[in-house]
N, C-alpha and C positions, 0 to 999 in steps of 0.2 A: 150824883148820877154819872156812871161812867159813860164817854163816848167811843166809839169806835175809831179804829184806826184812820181808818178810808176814811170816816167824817172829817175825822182832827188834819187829816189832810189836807181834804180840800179848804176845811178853815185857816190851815194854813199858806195853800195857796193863794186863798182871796188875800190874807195878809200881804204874800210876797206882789201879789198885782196890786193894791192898795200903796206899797210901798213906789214900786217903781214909780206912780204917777202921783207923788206928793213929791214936789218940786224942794219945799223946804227943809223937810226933814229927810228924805235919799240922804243929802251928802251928812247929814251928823250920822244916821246909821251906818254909811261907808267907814266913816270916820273914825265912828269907836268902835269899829268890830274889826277894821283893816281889811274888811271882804272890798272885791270891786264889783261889779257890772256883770263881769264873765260868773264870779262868783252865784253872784243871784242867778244867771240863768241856768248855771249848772245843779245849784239849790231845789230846782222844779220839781226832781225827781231824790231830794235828799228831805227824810225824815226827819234827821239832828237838825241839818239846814234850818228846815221851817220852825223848828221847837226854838234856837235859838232867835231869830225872828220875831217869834213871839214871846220870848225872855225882853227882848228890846221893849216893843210894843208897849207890854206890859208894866214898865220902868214907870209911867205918864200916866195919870187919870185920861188925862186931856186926849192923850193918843189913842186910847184905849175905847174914848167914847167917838173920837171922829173916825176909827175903825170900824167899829162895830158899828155908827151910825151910818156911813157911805157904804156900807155891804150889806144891812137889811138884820144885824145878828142881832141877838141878846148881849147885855154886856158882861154875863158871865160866859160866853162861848169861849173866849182865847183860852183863857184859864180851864178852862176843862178840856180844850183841845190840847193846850199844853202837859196835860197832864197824863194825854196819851198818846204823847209823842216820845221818842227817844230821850232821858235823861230829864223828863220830866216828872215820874214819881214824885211820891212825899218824901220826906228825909225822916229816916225813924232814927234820934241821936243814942238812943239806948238800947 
């Protein structure tokens, strides 16, 4: 079931606010992406931004369920939001 833009958005932004306020993992997401602080707030209004975000996210069962559980989502929402975000498609290798 595909989602809309505007959805996978704001599933995205609950991701980027879910992000900012987990104390633990902010700095490993800073860390392996090299984004900073200014980065996420300018992300608010970036598509790739949030798709990437949710590339993280999605790395971790773990993160994946304490996302989707502290926002009220299903845990297949990232995943379909990502996949109608920028540079989320499927990869068709043939």
């Amino acid at each position: 079931m595909a989602m809309s833009q505007e959805s996978a958005e704001l599933v995205g932004l609950k991701a980027l606010t879910w992000m900012a306020g987990n104390d633990e993992l902010l700095p490993v997401f800073l860390g392996a992406t090299g984004a900073s602080e200014a980065d996420m707030r300018s992300g608010l209004s970036d598509p790739a931004f949030l798709g990437a975000l949710l590339d993280f996210i999605m790395m971790d069962d773990i993160w994946v369920t304490a996302f989707c559980d502290a926002q009220g989502l299903g845990y297949a929402q990232p995943m379909m939001a990502r996949m109608s975000l920028p540079g989320g498609g499927q990869v068709h290798w043939t």
